[in-house]
N, C-alpha and C positions, 0 to 999 in steps of 0.2 A: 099669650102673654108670657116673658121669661119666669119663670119660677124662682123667687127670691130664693137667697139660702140666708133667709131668716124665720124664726118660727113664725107660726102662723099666731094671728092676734088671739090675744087674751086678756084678760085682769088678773093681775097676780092677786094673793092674796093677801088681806092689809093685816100685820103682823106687828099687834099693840102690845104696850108694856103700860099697864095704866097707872104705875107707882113714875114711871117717867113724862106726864102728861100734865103736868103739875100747872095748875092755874096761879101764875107767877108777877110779882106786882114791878115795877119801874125800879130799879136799883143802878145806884151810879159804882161804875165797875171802877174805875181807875181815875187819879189823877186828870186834868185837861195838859194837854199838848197844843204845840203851836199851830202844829200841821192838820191834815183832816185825812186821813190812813181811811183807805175803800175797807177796811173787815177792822177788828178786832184782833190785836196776838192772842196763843193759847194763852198766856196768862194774864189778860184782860179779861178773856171769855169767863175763864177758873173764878175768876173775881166776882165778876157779873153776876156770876151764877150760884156762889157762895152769898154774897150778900142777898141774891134774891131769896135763896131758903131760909137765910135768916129772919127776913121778913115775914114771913109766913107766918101765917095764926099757929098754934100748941098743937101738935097732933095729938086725939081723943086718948092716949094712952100712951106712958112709956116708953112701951116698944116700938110703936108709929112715929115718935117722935125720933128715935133713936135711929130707925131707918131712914126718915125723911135724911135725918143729916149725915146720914154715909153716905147720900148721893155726889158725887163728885163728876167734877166733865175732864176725862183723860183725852182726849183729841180732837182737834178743828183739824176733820177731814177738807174741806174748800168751804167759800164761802162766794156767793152771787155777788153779782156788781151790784156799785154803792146807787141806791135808787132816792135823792135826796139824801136825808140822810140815817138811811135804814136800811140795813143787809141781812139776808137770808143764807145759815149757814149750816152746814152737815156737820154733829157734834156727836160723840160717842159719851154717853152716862155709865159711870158703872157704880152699880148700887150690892147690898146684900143679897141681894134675889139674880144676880148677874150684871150682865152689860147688854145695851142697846143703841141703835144710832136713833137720832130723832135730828127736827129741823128748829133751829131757836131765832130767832127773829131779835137783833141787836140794833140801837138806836144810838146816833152819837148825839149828847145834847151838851152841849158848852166848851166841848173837844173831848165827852167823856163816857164810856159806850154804857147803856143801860139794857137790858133784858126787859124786852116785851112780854105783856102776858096774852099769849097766845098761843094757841096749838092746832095740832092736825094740819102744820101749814105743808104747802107744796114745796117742796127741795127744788134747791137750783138744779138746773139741767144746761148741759150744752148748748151752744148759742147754735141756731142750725145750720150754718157756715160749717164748724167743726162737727156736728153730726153729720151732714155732706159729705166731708172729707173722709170721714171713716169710713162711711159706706162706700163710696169707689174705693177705697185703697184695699178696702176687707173685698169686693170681687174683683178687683185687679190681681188679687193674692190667691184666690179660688182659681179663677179663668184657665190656670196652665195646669191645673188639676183633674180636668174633664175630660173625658176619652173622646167627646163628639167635637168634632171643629163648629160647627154649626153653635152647639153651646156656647165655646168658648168664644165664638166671634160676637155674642150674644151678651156674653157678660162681660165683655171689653169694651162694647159698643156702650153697653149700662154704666161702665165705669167713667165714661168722660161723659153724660150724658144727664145721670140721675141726679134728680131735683130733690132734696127737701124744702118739701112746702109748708110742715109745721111741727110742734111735738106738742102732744097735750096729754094732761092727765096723769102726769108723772107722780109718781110714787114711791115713797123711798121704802127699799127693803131693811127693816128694822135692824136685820140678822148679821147682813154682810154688808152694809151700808151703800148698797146698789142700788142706782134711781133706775126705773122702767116707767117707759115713757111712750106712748102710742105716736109711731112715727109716717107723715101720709109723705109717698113721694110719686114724684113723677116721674116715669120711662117711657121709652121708644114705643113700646106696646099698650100704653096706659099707664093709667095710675092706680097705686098702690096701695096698703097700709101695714104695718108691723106691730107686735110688741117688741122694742128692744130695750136693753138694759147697757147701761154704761156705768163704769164704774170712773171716780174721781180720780185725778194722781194729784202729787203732792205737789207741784209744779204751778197748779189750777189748770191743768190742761185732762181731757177725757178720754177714752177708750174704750173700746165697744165690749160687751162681757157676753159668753167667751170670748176670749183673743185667741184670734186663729191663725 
């Protein structure tokens, strides 16, 4: 079987921020518009997500309170297609105790986006069309690097040839806001499976992490 050059599978590990976990109630972020927009701008998100902490019960003390409301959402990393009409999106928090990414769950009702109260959800991940395409192109990019020809006929051969058949169990990394995601594929020699990690670009388009 060729030997992927990708790591062999694992579970990363799930890397919580429990002051950003916040069990958050239905808040109308913004105005209604005519149109029906697949995501939220960042400053509908800002909104959303301001009014949802204002909603929230008194934090026990003070100071709980006072942290609760330094949370703010500095970035809409990407956000998943519009599924009805509800989108799952990569958002960065940065609170007193630092910053973290987490996945928020946005609802448009009336033309006007509200914050889900939900957590621990699964981050968008690449459609596996574009997980596909990275993986040939990343050993199309390898293949002229190998001293054996044999090898290299080998991961050229992989390169027009490999299947992605799924991605499951994706995971967002809190830290660097990178999803890893258990990817099975199919080769000439069999089939396969990875841990690999993609990171978002600003475009909505993905890239496999490292880029090699």
């Amino acid at each position: 079987m060729l030997p992927l050059p990708f790591p062999l599978r694992h579970r990363a590990a799930r890397l919580s921020l429990s002051l950003l976990c916040l069990s958050l109630p239905l808040a109308v972020a913004a105005a209604p518009v005519a149109s029906t927009p697949a995501a939220p701008t960042l400053d509908q998100a800002i909104a959303a997500q301001r009014t949802a902490l204002a909603a929230e019960s008194p934090a026990a003390t003070p100071m709980g309170q006072a942290l609760v409301e330094s949370i703010r959402l500095s970035e809409l990393r990407l956000c998943g297609p519009l599924h009805e009409d509800r989108v799952d999106c990569i958002v960065r928090l940065e609170s007193g105790l630092g910053g973290a990414y987490q996945t928020y769950r946005f609802q448009l009702r009336d033309g006007a986006w509200t914050l889900l109260p939900l957590a621990d959800l699964a981050p968008p991940a690449p459609p596996q069309a574009q997980a596909q395409a990275l993986l040939r192109a990343d050993l199309l990019v390898r293949a002229p690097r190998l001293d054996k020809a044999e090898q290299r006929a080998r991961y050229e051969r992989a390169a027009t040839s490999l299947i992605v058949s799924a991605l499951e169990d994706c995971e967002l990394d809190r830290d660097e806001g990178l999803v890893a995601c258990d990817v099975a594929m199919r080769l000439p020699e069999g089939d396969d499976q990875a841990r690999l990690r993609f990171a978002a670009q600003a475009d909505g388009s993905w890239r496999l992490d490292p880029q090699r």
